[in-house]
N, C-alpha and C positions, 0 to 999 in steps of 0.2 A: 239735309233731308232726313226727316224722322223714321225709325225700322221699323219692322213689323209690332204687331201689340203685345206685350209680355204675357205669359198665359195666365187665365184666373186662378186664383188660388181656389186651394178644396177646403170642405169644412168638413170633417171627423167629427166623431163622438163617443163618449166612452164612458157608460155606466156609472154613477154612485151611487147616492142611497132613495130609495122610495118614490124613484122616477125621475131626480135630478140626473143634470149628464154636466159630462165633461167637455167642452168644445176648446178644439184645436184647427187653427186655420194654418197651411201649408202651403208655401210661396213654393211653384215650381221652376221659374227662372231664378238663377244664382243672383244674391244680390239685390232683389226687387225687395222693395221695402209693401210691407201690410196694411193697408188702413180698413178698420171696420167699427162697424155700430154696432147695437144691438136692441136701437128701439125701433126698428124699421127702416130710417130714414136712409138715402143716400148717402155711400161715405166719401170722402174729397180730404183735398189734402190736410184740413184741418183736424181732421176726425183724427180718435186714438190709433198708435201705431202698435198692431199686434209684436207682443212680448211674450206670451207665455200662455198656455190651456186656461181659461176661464171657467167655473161654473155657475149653471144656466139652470135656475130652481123655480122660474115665475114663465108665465108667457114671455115668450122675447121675437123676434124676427132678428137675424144676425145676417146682417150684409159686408160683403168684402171685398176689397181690389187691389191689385199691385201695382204699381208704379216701378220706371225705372229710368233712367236719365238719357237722353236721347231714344226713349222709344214709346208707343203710343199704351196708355192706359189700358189696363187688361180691361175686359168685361167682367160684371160684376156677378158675384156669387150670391147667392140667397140659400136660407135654410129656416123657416119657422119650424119654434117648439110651443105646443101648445102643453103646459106642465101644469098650472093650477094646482101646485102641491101647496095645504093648507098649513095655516099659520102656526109654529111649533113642531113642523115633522123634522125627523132628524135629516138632513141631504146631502151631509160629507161627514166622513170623520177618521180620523186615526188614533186608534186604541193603544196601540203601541203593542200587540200579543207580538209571546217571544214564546213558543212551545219545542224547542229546538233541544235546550236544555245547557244553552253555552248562550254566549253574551252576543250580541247580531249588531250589525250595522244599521242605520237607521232606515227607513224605506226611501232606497233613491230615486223613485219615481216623483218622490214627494218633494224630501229634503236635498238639498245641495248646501255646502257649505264658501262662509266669507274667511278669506284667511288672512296672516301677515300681522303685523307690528308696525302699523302705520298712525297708531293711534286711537284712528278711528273719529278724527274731527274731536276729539274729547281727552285726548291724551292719555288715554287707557294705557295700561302696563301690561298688559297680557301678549304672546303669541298665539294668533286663532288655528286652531288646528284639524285639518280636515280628518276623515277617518283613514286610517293608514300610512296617513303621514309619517314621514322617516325624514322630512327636513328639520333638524336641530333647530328651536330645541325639543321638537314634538316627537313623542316618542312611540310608535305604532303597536308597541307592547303593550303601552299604558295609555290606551286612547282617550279623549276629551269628551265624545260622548257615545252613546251607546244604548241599544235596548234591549236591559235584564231580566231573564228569568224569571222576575217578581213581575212582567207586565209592566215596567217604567222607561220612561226615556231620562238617563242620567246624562245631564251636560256639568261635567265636573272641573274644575279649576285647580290645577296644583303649583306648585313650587318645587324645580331640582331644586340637586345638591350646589349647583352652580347659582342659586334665587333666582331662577328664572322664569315666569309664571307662564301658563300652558292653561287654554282654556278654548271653548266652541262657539258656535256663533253658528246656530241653525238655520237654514233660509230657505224656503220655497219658491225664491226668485228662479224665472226661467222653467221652474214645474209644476206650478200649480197658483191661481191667484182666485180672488172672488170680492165680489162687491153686493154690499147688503147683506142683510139675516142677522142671529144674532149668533156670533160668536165667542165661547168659549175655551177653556184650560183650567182644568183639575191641576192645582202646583205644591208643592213646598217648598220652600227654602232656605238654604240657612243666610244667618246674621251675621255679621262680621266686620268690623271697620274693613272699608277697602271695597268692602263686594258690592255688586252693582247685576244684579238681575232681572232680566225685563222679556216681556212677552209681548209683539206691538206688530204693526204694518208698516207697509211703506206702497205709495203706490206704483203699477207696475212701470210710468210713464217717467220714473225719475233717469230712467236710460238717455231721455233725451231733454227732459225739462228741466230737472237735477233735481236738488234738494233745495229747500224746502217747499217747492212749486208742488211736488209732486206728492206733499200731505204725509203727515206720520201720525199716528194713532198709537199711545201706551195705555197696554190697558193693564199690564201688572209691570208695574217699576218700584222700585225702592232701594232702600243705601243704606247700608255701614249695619251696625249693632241694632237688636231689638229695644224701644222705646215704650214706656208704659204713659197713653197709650201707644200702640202699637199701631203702621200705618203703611200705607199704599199709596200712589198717588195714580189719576188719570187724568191724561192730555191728549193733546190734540195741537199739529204743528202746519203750520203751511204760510205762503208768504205773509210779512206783515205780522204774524206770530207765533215766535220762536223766544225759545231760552226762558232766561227770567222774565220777557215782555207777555209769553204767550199764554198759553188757557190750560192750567192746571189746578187739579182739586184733591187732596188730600181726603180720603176715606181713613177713620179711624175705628181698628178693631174693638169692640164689644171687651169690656173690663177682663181679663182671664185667657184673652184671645192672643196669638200674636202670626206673623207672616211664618212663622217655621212649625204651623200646624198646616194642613191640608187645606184649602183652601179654594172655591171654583173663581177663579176669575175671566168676567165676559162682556161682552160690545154690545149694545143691541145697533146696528145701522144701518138704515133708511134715510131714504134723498132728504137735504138738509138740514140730518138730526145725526147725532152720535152720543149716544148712551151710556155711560160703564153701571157694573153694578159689580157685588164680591156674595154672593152663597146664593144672595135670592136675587131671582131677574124682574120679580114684578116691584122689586124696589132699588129702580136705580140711585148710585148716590150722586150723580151729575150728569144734564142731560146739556150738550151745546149745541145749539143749533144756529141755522145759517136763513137772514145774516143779522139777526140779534146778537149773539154771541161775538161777532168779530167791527160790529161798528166803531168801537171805540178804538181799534187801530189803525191809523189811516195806512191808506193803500192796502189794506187786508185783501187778500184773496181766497174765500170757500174753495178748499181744493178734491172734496169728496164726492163732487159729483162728477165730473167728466167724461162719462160714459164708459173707461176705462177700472180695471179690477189693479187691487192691491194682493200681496204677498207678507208670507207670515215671517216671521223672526222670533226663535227663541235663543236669550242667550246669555252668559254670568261672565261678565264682565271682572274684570280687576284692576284698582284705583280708578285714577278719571279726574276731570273737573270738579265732579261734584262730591264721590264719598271720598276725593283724597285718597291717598296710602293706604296699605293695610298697617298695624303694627304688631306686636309682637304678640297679643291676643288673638291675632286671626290665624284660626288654623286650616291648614291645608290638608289633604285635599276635602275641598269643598263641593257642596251639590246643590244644583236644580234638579229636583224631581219633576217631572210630568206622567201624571195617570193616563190623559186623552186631551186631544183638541177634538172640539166638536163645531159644528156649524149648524145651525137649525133655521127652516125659511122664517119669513115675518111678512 
């Protein structure tokens, strides 16, 4: 005999920029799992399963319901926003301000961190290190990353006395995700055999579809020592293309240029399209779209549109599959700067 119906979940909201909000749907039975839309439509058990506050910058209607195993389907929640924020407004962002006058932890509404020595599916060399960490060999005195005085967010990578490397792995997973607009980061980085720094997504569904179902997006990746010329690459992963089979494109710096000058790197993404570009946005240098881009893989699957939002990842890696090793010309400690992520509607 089925129990009573799990109660509907509520839908929150919470301010960002220029009339964008922030939506958070709250299961109030222990254990009920979320499903919601957000083009209208009824959600059922195929729809995406709420993982984390979404932001809602376009018109949308956001419907929602719990489920719970032996008991009968909540009743479904509703909230339309009617937003029509025009194309180019700014509608999230984090600047990184530290007027404190001491070094701050990053904002944990925002950031959460990936930690451990597991690899990382790429055989990285690093221990990720959250903030305050005092597990060996991450050292809470000497934190991995941090936002200084100067308005930056420093994700730095070292090496004890012991060669042990210590580095961060920024993530929004769980606090904040978003789907569409166009997407930026103000970075620098340094060069280095060994170093492996990237700014990318992942999206929010990979909790239960996993990897690579659930789509990755690099939009600042690069390896080892500076190369004249100088370069970036952007990809795009999801079933069917991945690694060396899948969709990457090498962006090469302007003569004089290289990645360890300042540099904006940003996404434009809209349903079926994904965009990078590096300073200027009305010139992207690769635009993939679905499903021209992925026919020649068979079994490929477009995994950006789902009706489901992705989560940001900044992070400086050390060794891996691809830059290898550091060696004795790579100096520690190293850094990824970041000025700001921004998000702007499209």
């Amino acid at each position: 005999m089925q129990e009573s119906p799990v109660a509907a979940p509520t839908i929150t909201t919470k301010a960002a920029r220029n009339g964008a909000v922030i939506v958070s749907l709250t299961g109030t039975t222990p254990s009920a799992t979320v499903h919601y839309t957000v083009d209208g439509s009824t959600p059922a058990a195929a729809s995406p399963i709420y993982q984390a506050p979404f932001l809602v910058f376009a018109n949308a209607t956001v419907k929602a319901y719990a489920t719970l195993a032996g008991h009968a389907d909540s009743a479904v929640a509703s909230q339309s926003f009617k937003r029509n924020i025009a194309p180019g407004t700014l509608v999230w962002s984090d600047e990184f301000t530290n007027a404190t006058g001491a070094n701050q932890q990053p904002d944990p509404t925002v950031w959460g961190y990936d930690t451990g020595h597991n690899g990382f599916g790429n055989h990285e060399l690093e221990d990720y290190c959250a903030w305050g960490s005092d597990k060996a060999p991450c050292d809470p005195a000497n934190p991995n990353a941090w936002v200084g005085t100067d308005g930056y967010l420093h994700v730095v990578a070292r090496k004890n006395a012991e060669g042990a490397y210590t580095s961060a792995r920024l993530s929004t997973q769980g606090h904040f995700s978003l789907q569409y607009g166009r997407l930026e980061a103000r970075i620098k980085v340094e060069e280095a055999q060994g170093l492996w720094p990237a700014f990318w997504t992942l999206g929010n569904n990979i909790a239960t579809v996993h990897w690579p179902a659930s789509g990755e997006q690099d939009i600042m990746e690069r390896v080892n020592a500076a190369l004249d010329p100088d370069w970036n690459e952007g990809s795009i992963h999801g079933t069917g293309f991945i690694g060396d089979t899948g969709l990457g494109t090498k962006y090469f710096f302007p003569k004089g240029e290289t990645a360890e000058g300042w540099h904006t790197y940003g996404m434009i993404w809209k349903k079926d399209s994904v965009a990078y570009y590096i300073d200027d946005p009305s010139k992207p240098y690769v635009v993939y779209t679905n499903p021209e881009s992925i026919t020649k893989f068979p079994g490929a699957v477009w995994p950006f549109d789902p009706g489901d939002s992705a989560f940001m990842i900044l992070n400086l890696a050390v060794g891996g599959d691809w830059p290898g090793k550091p060696d004795a010309k790579t100096e520690f400690p190293a850094s990824l700067l970041v000025d700001y992520v921004r998000l702007y509607a499209n």
